[in-house]
C-alpha positions as CSV (number, residue, x, y, z in Angstrom):
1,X,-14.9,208.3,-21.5
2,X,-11.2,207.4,-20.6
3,X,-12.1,208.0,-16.9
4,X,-14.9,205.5,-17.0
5,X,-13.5,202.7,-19.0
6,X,-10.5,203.2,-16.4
7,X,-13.0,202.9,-13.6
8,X,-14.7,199.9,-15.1
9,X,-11.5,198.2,-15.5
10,X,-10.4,198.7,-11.6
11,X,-13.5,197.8,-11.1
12,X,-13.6,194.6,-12.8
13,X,-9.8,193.8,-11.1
14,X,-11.9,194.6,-7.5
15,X,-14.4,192.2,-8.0
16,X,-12.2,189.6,-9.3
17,X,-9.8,190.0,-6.3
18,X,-12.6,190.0,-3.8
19,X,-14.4,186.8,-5.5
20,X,-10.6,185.0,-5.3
21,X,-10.5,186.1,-1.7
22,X,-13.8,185.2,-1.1
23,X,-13.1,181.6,-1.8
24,X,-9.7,181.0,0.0
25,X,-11.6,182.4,3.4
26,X,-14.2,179.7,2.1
27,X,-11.6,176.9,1.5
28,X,-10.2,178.2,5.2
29,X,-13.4,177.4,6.7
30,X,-14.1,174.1,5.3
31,X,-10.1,172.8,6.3
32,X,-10.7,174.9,9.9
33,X,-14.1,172.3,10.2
34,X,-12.4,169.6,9.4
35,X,-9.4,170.0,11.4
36,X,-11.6,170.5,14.2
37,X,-13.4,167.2,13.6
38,X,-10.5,165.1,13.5
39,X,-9.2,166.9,16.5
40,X,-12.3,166.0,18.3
41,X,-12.2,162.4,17.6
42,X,-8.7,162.0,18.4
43,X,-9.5,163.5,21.9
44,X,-12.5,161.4,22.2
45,X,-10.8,158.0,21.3
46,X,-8.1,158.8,24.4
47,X,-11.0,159.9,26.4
48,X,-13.7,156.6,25.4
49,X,-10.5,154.2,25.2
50,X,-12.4,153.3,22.0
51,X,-12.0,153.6,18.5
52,X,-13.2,156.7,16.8
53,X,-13.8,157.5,13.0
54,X,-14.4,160.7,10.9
55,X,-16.4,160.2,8.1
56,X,-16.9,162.4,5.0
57,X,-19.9,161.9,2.8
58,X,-19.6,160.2,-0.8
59,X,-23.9,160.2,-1.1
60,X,-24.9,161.4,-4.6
61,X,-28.4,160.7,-4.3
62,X,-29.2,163.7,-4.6
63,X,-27.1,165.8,-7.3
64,X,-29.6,166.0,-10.1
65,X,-31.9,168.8,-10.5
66,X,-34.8,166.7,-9.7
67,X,-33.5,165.0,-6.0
68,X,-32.4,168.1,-4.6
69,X,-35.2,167.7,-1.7
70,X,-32.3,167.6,1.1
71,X,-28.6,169.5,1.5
72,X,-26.4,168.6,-0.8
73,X,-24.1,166.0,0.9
74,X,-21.6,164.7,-1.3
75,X,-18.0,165.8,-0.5
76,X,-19.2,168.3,2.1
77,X,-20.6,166.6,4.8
78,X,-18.6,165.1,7.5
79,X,-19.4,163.7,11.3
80,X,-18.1,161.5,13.7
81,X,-18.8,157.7,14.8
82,X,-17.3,155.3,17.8
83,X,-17.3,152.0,18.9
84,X,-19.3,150.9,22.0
85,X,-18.8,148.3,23.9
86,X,-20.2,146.0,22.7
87,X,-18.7,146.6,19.1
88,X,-21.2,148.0,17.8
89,X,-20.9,151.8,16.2
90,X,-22.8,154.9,17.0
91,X,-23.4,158.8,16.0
92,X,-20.9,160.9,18.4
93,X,-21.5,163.9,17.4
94,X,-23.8,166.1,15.1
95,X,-22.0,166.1,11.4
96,X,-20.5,169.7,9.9
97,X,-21.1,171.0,6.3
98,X,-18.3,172.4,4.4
99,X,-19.1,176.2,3.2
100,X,-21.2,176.5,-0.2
101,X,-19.0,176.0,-3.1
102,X,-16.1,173.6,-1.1
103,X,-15.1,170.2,-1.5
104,X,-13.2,167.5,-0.1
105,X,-10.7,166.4,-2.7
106,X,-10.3,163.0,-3.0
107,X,-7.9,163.6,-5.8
108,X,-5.7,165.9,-3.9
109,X,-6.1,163.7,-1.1
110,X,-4.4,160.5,-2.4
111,X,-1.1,160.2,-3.9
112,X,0.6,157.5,-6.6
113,X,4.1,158.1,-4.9
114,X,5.8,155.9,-2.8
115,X,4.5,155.2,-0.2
116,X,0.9,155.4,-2.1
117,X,-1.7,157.1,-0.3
118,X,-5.2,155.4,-0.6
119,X,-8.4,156.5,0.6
120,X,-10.6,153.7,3.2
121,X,-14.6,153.6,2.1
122,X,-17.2,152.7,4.4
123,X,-20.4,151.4,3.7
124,X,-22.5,152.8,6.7
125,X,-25.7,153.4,6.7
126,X,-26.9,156.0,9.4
127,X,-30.4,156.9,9.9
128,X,-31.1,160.7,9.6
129,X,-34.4,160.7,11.9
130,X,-33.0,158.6,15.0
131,X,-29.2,158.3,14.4
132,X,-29.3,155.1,14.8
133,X,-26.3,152.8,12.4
134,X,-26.8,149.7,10.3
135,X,-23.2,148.8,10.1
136,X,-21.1,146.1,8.1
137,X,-18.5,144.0,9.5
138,X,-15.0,145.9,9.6
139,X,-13.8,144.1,6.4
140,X,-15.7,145.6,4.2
141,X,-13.3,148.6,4.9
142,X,-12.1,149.5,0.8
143,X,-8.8,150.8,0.2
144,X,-9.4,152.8,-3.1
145,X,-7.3,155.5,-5.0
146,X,-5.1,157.0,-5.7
147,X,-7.6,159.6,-7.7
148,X,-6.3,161.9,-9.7
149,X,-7.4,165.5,-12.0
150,X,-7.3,166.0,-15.3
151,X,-7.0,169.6,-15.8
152,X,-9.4,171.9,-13.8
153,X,-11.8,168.4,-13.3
154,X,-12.0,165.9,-11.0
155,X,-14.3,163.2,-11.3
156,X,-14.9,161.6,-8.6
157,X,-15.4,157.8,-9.8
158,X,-16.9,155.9,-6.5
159,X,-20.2,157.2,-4.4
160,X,-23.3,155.9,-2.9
161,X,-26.1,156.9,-0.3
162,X,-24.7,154.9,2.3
163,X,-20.8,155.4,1.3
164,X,-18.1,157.3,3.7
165,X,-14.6,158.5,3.0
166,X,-13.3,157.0,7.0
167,X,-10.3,158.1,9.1
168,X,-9.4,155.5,12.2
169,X,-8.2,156.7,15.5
170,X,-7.8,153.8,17.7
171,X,-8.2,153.8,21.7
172,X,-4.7,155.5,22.6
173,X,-5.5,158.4,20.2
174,X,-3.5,157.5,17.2
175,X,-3.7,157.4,13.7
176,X,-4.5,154.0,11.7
177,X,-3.4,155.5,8.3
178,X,-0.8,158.0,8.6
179,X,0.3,160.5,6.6
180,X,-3.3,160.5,5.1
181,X,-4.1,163.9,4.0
182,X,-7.4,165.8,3.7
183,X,-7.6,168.5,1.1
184,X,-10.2,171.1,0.6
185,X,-11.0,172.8,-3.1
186,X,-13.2,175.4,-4.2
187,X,-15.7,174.4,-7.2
188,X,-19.1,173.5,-9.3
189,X,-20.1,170.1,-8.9
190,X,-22.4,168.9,-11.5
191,X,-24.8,165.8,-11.7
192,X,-22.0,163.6,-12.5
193,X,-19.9,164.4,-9.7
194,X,-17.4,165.8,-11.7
195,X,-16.1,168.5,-10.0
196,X,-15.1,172.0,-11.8
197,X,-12.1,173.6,-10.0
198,X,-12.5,177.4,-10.0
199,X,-9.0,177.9,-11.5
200,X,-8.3,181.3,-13.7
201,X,-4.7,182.8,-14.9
202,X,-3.3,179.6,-15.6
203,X,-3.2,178.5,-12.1
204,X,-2.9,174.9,-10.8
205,X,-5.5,173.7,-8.6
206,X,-3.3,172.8,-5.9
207,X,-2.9,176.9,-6.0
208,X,-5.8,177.1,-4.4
209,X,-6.4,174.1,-2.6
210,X,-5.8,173.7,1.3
211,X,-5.3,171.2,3.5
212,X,-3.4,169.2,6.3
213,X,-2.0,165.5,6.8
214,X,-1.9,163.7,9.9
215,X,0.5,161.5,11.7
216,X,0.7,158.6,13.7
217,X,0.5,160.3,16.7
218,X,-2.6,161.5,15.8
219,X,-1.5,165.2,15.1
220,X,-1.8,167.0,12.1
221,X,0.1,169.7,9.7
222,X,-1.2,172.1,7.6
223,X,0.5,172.1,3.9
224,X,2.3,175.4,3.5
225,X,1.9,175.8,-0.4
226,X,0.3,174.3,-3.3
227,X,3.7,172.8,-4.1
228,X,3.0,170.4,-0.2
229,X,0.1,169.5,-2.1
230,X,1.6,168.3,-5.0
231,X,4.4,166.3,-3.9
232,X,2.4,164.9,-1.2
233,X,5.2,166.8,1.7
């Protein structure tokens, strides 16, 4: 009986360790997707001579049980528009989904030091069928934030079906905000879009959150530890 509770208790520690491990290569992913998006647009806006802007989804429309006829968007979903010319805005590329169980943290993503990092919202709407945009004029670019957690929960207080989390790069491939930062968290969203940060043992969620900022020049950093995170470094 000693051997077998022993084994159960390795056991349990195995599974434990291999679910932890299990999401950090997840929260790897998502930030590797990302970072690939951004570097992508940055190319592209040297390449077009046009602006270029990655957008991340804030659409909720479909967290309840009962609107769950399409993939899950909200904080997980990111693609890339630019600007013609004739000023008008259009799909670049197909959009990427973060791995199951990953977020964008807005939260983590904004700061109230000095300087304060915001976040930009877009209202864009982009049709799913034939990619074509129905686009505002550029002022109704939002400067929101910062967010912040309490606890293990985020809630994530602004969303919409046509909403976007938006990153500028301009024609000469830099950055319009920098030192932005985009963070990735592991998590249980519910219907309210409260976000439930798979924290055990006391840790902080910046623990186990990645991420990377990006500077003017258009070039980006990955944080090293959870402490980067925190202090916005």
């Amino acid at each position: 009986m000693v051997v077998i509770m022993i084994i159960a208790i390795l056991s349990g520690v195995m599974i434990t360790a291999m679910n932890g491990s299990g999401d950090s290569r997840a929260v790897d992913a998502g930030v590797s997707r990302l970072d690939g998006l951004f570097s992508l647009a940055r190319s592209a806006a040297i390449t077009r001579q046009t602006r270029m802007r990655v957008l991340i989804s804030l659409d909720d429309s479909n967290l309840s049980l009962a609107n769950q006829d399409k993939p899950q968007r909200f904080l997980r979903y990111a693609t890339i528009v630019y600007e013609d010319e004739n000023g008008d805005w259009q799909v670049y590329t197909e959009g990427e989904y973060l791995p199951d169980g990953t977020y964008f943290s807005p939260a983590l993503s904004t700061t109230g030091g000095s300087p304060q990092v915001s976040l930009n919202v877009w209202p864009l709407e982009i049709d799913e069928s034939t990619l074509d945009i129905t686009q505002p004029s550029d002022d109704a670019f939002t400067s929101v934030g910062p967010f912040s957690l309490t606890g293990n929960t985020e809630a994530v207080t602004i969303a919409g079906a046509d909403l976007w989390v938006a990153f500028e790069f301009s024609p000469n491939g830099t950055f319009t905000t920098p030192g932005a930062r985009v963070v990735v968290i592991p998590g249980i969203l519910d219907p309210s879009a409260n976000i439930r940060i798979a924290t055990e043992g006391g840790l902080d969620p910046t623990d186990i959150a990645k991420g990377f900022v990006v500077f003017r020049s258009g070039k980006s950093a990955f944080f090293k530890s959870g402490a980067q995170i925190k202090e916005g470094n």
